[in-house]
LOTOR-855577 format. One line per 10 residues: number of its first residue (from 1); for each residue z, y, x of C-alpha. Coordinates in steps of 0.1 Angstrom, whole numbers. Layout:
<recs>
NUM	Z Y X; ...;
</recs>
This chain:
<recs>
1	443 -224 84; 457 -190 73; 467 -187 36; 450 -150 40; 417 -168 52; 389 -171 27; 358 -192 29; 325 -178 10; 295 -186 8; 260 -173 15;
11	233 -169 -7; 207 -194 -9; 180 -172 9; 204 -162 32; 210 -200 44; 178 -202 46; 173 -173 68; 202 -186 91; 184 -222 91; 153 -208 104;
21	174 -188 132; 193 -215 142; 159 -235 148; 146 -205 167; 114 -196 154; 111 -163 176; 101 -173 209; 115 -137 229; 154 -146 218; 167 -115 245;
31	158 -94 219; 189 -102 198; 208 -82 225; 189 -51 215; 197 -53 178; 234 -57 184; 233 -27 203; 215 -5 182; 238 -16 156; 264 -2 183;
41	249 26 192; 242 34 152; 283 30 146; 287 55 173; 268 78 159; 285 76 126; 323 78 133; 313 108 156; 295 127 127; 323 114 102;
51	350 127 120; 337 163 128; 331 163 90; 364 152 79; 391 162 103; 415 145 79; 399 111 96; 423 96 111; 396 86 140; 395 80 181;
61	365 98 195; 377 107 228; 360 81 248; 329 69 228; 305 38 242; 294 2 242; 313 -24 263; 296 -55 272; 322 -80 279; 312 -114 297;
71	331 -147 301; 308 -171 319; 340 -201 319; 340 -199 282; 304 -190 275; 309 -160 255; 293 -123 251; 311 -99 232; 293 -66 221; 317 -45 212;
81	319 -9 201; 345 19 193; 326 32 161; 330 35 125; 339 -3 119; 335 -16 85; 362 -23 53; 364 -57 45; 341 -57 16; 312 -37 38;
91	315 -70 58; 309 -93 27; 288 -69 11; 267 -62 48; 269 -94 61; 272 -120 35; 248 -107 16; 216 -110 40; 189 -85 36; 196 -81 -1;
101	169 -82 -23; 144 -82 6; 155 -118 16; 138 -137 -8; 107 -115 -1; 109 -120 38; 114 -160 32; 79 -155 11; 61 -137 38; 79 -160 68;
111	58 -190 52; 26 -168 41; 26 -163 80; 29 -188 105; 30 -181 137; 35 -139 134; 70 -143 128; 81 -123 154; 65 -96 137; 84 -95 104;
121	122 -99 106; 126 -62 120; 113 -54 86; 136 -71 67; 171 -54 82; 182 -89 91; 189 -77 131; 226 -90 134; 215 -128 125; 196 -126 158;
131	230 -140 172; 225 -173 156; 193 -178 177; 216 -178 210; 250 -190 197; 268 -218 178; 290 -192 164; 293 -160 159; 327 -139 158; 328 -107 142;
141	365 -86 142; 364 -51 132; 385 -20 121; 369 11 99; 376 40 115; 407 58 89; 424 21 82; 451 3 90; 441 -29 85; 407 -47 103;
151	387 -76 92; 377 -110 112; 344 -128 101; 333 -160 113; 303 -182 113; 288 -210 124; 253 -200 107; 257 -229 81; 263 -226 41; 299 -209 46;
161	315 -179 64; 352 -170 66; 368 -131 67; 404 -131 66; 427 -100 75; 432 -86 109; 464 -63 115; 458 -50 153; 421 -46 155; 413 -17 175;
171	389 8 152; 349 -4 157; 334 -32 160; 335 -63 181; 309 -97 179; 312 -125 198; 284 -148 203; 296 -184 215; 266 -196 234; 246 -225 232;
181	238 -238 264; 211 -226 284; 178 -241 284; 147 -222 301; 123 -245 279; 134 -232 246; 137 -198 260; 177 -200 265; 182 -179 293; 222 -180 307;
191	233 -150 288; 266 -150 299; 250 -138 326; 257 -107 345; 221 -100 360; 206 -111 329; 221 -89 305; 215 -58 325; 182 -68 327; 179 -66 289;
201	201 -35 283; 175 -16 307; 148 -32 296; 149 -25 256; 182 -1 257; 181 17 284; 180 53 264; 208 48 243; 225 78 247; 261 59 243;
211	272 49 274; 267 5 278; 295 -5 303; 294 -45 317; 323 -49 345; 306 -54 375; 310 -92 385; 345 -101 405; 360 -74 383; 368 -39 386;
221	360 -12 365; 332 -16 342; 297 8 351; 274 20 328; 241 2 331; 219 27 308; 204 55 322; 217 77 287; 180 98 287; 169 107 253;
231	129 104 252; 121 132 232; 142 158 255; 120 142 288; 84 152 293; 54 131 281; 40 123 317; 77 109 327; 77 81 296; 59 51 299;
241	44 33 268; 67 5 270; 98 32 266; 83 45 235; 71 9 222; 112 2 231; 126 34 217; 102 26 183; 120 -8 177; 151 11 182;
251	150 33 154; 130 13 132; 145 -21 139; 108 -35 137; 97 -63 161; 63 -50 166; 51 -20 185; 37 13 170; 1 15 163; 4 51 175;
261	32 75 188; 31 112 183; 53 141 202; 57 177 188; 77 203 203; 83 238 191; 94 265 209; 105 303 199; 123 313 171; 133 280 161;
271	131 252 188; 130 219 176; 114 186 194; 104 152 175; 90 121 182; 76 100 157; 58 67 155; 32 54 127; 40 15 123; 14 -15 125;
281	27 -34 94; 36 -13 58; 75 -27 55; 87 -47 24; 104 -19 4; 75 5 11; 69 7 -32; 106 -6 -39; 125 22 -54; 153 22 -31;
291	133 22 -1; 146 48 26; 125 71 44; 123 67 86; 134 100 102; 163 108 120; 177 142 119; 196 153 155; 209 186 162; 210 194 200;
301	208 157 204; 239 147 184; 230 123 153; 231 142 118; 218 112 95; 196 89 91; 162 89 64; 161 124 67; 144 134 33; 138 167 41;
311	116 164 69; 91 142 61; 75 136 22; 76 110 -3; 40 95 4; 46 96 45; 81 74 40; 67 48 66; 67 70 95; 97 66 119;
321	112 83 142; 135 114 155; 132 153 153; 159 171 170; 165 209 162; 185 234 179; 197 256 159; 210 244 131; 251 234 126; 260 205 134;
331	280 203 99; 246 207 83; 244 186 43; 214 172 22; 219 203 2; 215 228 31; 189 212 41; 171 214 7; 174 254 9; 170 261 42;
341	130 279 51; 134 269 91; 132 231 78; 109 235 56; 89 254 82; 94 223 101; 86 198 75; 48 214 70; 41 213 106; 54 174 110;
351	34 166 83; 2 188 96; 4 167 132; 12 131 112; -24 139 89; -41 154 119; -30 124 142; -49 103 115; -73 118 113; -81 116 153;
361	-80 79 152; -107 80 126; -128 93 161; -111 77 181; -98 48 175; -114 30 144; -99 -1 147; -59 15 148; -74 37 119; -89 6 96;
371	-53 -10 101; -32 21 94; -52 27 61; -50 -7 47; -13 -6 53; -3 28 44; -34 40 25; -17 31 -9; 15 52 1; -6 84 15;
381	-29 92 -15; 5 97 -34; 8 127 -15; -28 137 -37; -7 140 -65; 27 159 -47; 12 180 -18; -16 198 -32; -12 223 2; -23 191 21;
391	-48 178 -4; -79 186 14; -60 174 47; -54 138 32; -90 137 10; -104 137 52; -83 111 61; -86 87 29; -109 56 26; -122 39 -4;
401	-144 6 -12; -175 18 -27; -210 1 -36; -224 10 -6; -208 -16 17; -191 -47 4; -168 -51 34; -162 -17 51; -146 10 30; -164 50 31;
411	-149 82 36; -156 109 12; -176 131 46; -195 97 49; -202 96 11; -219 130 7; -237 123 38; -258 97 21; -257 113 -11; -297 112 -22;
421	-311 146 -32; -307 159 -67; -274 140 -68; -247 166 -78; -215 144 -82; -196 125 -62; -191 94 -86; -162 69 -89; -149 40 -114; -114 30 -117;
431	-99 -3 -125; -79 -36 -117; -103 -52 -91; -132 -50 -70; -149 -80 -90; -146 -64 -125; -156 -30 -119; -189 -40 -102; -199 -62 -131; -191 -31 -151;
441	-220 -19 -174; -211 16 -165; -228 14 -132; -263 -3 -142; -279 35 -144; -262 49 -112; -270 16 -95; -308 17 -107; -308 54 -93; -297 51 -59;
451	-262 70 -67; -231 53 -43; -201 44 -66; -166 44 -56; -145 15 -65; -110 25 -68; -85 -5 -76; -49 7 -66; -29 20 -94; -22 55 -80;
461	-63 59 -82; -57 60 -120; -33 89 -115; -50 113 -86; -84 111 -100; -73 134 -126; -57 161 -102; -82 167 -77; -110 184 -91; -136 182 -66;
471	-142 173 -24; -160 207 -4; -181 216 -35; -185 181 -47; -170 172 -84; -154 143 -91; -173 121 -119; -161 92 -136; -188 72 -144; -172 59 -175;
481	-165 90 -188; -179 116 -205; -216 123 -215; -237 111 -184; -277 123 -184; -294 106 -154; -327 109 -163; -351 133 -146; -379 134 -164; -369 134 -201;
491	-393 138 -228; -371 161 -254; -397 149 -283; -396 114 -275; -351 115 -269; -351 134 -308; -374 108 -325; -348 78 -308; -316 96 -319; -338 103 -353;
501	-344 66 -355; -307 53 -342; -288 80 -366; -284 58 -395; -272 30 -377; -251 54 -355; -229 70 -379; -224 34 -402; -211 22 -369; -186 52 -360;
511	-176 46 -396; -178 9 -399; -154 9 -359; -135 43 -369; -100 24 -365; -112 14 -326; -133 48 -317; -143 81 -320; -177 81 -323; -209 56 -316;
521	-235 73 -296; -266 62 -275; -267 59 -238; -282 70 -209; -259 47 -183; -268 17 -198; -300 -8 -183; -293 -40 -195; -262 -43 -209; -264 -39 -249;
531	-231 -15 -249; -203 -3 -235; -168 18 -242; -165 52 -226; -141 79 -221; -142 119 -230; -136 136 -197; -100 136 -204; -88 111 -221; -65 82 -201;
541	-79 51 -186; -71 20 -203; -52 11 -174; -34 43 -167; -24 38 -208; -13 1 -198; 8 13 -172; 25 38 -192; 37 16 -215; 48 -11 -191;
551	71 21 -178; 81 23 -213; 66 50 -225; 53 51 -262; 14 64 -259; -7 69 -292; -35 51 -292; -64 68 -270; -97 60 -295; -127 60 -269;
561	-165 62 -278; -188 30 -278; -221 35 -265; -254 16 -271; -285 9 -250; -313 20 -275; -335 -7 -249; -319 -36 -254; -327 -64 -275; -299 -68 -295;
571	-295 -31 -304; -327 -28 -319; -324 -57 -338; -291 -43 -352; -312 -10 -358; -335 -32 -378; -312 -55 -396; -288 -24 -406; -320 -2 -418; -325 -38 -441;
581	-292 -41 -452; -287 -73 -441; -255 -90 -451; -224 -96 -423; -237 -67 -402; -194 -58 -402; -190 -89 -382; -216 -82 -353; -208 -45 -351; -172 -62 -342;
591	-188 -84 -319; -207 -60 -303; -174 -38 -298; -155 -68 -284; -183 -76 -261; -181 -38 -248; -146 -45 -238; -147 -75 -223; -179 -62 -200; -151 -36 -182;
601	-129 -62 -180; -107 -44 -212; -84 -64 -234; -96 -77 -267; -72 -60 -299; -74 -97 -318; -91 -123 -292; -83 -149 -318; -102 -129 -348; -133 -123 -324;
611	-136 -162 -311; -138 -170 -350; -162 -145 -354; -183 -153 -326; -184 -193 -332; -194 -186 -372; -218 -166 -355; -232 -193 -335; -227 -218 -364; -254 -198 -383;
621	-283 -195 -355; -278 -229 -348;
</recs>
C-alpha cells in the first residue's frame, strides 16, 4: 500500500448506516442511480456558477455533463461528472462523516419505523451511501475544480475507508460502484447493464438539464439519454404526475412523493416561473438551527444557489422546490437579493399561492390537509409571530385541539360557528400537554357553560397568543388569565355580602402568600376545584417564563394571583377557621397554594417543604 494512503474510520452511526445498506433494507435499490446523479447534476451546477463568479478559477466549463461509463466484463458503473470536485478534507468531512448530526437521529427513527424505511433516508442527506446497496465497493476519485492535486476514496462499506492523494485526476467527480452480482429476488437488477440504466436515467432523471451520456453498446460515441426539459419552463397539461413526483425527489432528495405540487408563473414586468412541492413527512432538521430552507433560485434556467432565503420565509422552510426569474443577473448575491423590491414582490406572491394552496386542501382534500398540518403546523404558526401581512391568511389555515373533539382538531371558522349565543370570546389555555390542561381548574366554569376551549400544547402557542389580538372580531381570551365574569344572572347584593364576608380572610392570605402572589381574590371560574393560580392579562405563562430561562435569559419572578372558590368546602372552612383564629392556619394557606399549582400542572417552589406540611397535616386529622 502507498505510504500517502490513509485508513480512517467512520463514525459509529455511520457504520451503522452502511450496515443497514449493505443488508438492503430498501426494496426499489434503482433509485441509488438517481441520487448519484443529482449529486452530478448538483456539481454541475456549482462549478458553472463558481466560475462566472470568479474568473480567476482556474476551471473547464466548455463541455459540461454526466457520463455514464459501463463495463459489464468487470461489473463496474462509473458515474462520473466534470463539476466542482471536492478537496480532500470536503471528502472526509462529506463523506466520512455520514449525515452529521442527523445520523444518530435517522438511526432512531429507522427503528421507530419498520417497514417505512424507504420513506426516511432522503431526509437524512445520506443519498451517496445508496451505492453500498448495489456494490461491494465503492470508488470515489475526484479533483476540485482550481487544484492541482485530486483525492481517491475507497470503501468497502465496513468500519474503515481509505483517501490517499491523486496527482492526474481530471477536475469533478468520478464513483465507481463494483457490483454485487445480480439477483432478481433481492431486487439486484444487472446494472452493468446498458438497457437497464437508461431505463432508470429516463425514468427518475430524465430532466436533468446536464446532458447524461452512456456509449451506446459495441462502442462509438456516447448519446445522451435525457431528454434535458426543465419542468417548470413546459406547460402543466404536457407533465405527468410521476415527472413532478420525480423532479420533487430531485431537489429535495426525499424518497417519498409530495403531498401536493403547486405551479406559479408570472408574466409582465417581471417574469418569473416556479414550481414548488409541499412534502408528506416534516424532515429531521425542520426545528434544528442549521436547518436550510428548500428553494432553488435559477435565472433564465441557469442555477444561482440553493436554500434560497429570500424567496420563501422562515416558518415555510419545508417547502421545496424551484423559481426561475428572468431578469435578474446571473452574478446576482444574498445581499442583492436582500434589497432588491422585484424579489420581494416575488416572495409575497409565493407565499400568497403556498397559504392559499392550503387552504384549498382544507375543501378539498381533508385527508392531504390533516397530514400537512400535523407535520408542518408547528413550523407555520411561526409565521403568526413574523408575517403579520399574512396573519389572517395563516389564522384560516391553522388547526388546534380543543374541548370540543378529543380526536379531530377545529379551525378557528369552525370554532365561532359553534360558538353558543352570548359568548363574546374566543377562549384558549396554554400548556405542556393535552392531559394537564384539561384537568386544569381553569376550565370547570367555561366547561359548565357550554364555552369550547382551545388546548394549545406546542411551545410557539406560548409565544403567538400574545401577538394576535383577535380572529374576524373575535378576541382572544386566556382562560387563565385575567378577571373572568361568566355569570349571567348576578345578584350585585348577594356578590358584595360574599366579598364582605371573604375580605378578611382575603387580604391575611395576599399578605400571609405576598412572597408567591400579587393578590388573593375570589372566583368566578372555579366549580369544584377549591383554587387556582391565575395570570393578569399580560403577564408571561409559566411556561413561556420556563422557556426563557432554559434560553438563558434571567426573568424576574412573574408573582400571579391565587383565586378561591367561595363554594367549596375547604374554603369556607378556611373562612371560618381564620375568622376564629385558629392556630397553623400559615401552613394550610401554603397547602392550599401548592395544591393551586399542582392542579395546572405548575412546579412546586419547595416540594420537599409542602410533602412535610401536607403529611403533619394528615398526622393531625388522623
Amino acid at each position: 500500500m502507498s505510504a500517502n494512503v490513509e485508513t480512517l474510520e467512520f463514525q459509529s452511526e455511520a457504520r451503522q448506516l452502511l450496515q443497514l445498506m449493505i443488508h438492503s433494507i430498501y426494496s426499489n435499490k434503482d433509485t441509488f442511480l438517481r441520487e448519484l446523479v443529482s449529486n452530478a447534476s448538483d456539481a454541475l451546477d456549482k462549478v458553472r456558477l463558481e466560475a462566472f463568479r470568479d474568473k480567476e478559477l482556474q476551471a473547464d466549463t466548455d463541455d459540461l455533463h454526466i457520463a455514464l461509463e459501463l463495463d459489464p466484463a468487470a461489473r463496474t458503473l462509473t458515474v462520473r461528472d466534470n463539476g466542482i470536485g471536492m478537496s480532500r478534507d470536503e471528502v472526509v468531512s462529506l463523506i466520512g462523516t455520514i449525515a452529521k448530526s442527523g445520523t444518530a437521529e435517522f438511526l432512531r427513527k429507522l427503528k421507530e419505523n419498520q417497514g417505512g424505511q424507504d420513506q426516511l433516508i432522503g431526509q437524512f442527506g445520506v443519498g451517496f451511501y445508496a451505492s453500498f446497496m448495489v456494490a461491494d465497493k465503492v470508488t470515489l476519485v475526484t479533483r476540485r475544480a482550481g487544484q492541482d492535486e485530486g483525492t481517491r476514496w475507497e470503501s468497502t462499506g465496513e468500519g474503515t475507508y481509505t483517501v490517499e492523494p491523486v496527482a492526474d485526476a481530471p477536475q469533478g467527480t468520478a464513483v465507481t460502484l463494483h457490483l454485487k452480482p445480480e439477483d432478481t429476488e433481492e431486487h439486484l437488477h444487472d446494472y452493468a447493464s446498458r438497457a437497464k440504466v437508461v431505463e432508470i436515467v429516463r425514468r427518475y432523471s430524465d430532466f436533468i438539464t446536464w446532458p447524461i451520456r452512456v456509449e451506446p453498446e459495441g462502442g462509438g460515441e456516447p448519446e445522451v439519454v435525457n431528454s434535458r426539459k426543465a419542468l417548470w419552463a413546459r406547460s402543466q397539461s404536457e407533465v405527468t404526475e410521476e415527472e413532478y413526483t420525480e423532479f420533487y425527489k430531485h431537489v429535495s432528495h426525499d424518497w417519498t412523493g409530495p403531498l401536493e405540487t403547486i405551479r406559479l408563473a408570472a408574466e409582465g414586468v417581471f417574469e418569473y416561473q416556479a414550481l414548488l412541492f409541499l412534502p408528506q413527512r416534516a424532515p429531521f432538521d425542520l426545528f434544528m438551527r442549521d436547518r436550510k430552507r428548500g428553494v432553488q433560485l435559477y435565472v433564465k434556467r441557469v442555477f444561482i444557489m440553493d436554500d434560497c432565503e429570500e424567496l420563501m420565509p422562515e416558518y415555510l422552510r419545508f417547502v421545496k422546490g424551484v423559481v426561475d426569474a428572468q431578469d435578474l443577473s446571473l452574478n446576482v448575491s444574498r445581499e442583492i437579493l436582500q434589497q432588491d423590491r422585484q424579489i420581494q414582490l416575488m416572495r409575497r406572491r409565493l407565499v400568497r399561492k403556498v397559504l392559499s394552496t392550503v387552504k384549498s386542501l382544507m375543501t378539498d382534500k381533508p385527508d392531504s390537509y390533516a397530514t400537512f398540518w400535523s407535520e408542518f403546523g408547528r413550523a407555520v404558526k411561526e409565521g403568526l409571530l413574523d408575517d403579520v401581512d399574512n396573519r389572517d391568511a395563516i389564522l384560516d389555515i391553522a388547526s388546534f385541539a380543543s374541548t370540543h373533539d378529543q380526536e379531530k382538531p377545529t379551525t378557528l371558522a369552525d370554532y365561532l360557528a359553534r360558538m353558543p349565543e352570548g359568548q363574546e370570546h374566543v377562549y384558549y389555555l396554554t400548556g405542556e400537554s393535552r392531559s394537564a390542561l384539561e384537568n386544569s381548574p381553569h376550565l370547570e366554569a367555561f366547561l359548565a357553560k357550554g364555552y369550547e376551549v382551545l388546548l394549545l400544547t406546542d411551545a410557539i402557542d406560548e409565544m403567538w397568543v400574545g401577538s394576535v389580538p383577535e380572529y374576524k372580531g373575535k378576541k382572544l381570551q386566556s382562560v387563565a388569565k385575567g378577571q373572568v365574569d361568566l355569570d349571567d344572572d348576578k345578584d350585585e347584593n348577594a356578590a358584595k355580602e360574599r366579598a364582605e364576608e371573604f375580605a378578611g380572610l382575603l387580604g391575611w392570605l395576599t399578605e400571609q402568600l405576598g412572597d408567591a402572589v400579587k393578590e388573593v381574590r375570589l372566583s368566578s371560574r372555579l366549580t369544584t376545584s377549591p383554587a387556582c393560580v391565575v395570570g393578569d392579562d399580560f403577564d408571561l405563562t409559566p411556561t413561556l417564563e420556563k422557556m426563557y430561562r432554559a434560553m438563558g435569559q434571567e426573568m424576574p419572578q412573574v408573582k400571579r394571583v391565587l383565586e378561591l372558590n367561595p363554594t367549596h368546602p375547604l374554603v369556607t372552612a378556611l373562612r371560618t377557621a381564620h375568622a376564629e383564629d385558629r392556630p397553623d392556619l400559615a401552613d394550610t394557606a401554603e397547602l392550599v397554594y401548592g395544591m393551586a399549582l399542582l392542579a395546572e400542572g405548575g412546579d412546586l417552589p419547595d416540594p420537599t417543604r409542602f410533602v412535610r406540611l401536607l403529611a403533619t397535616k394528615l398526622e393531625k386529622a388522623l
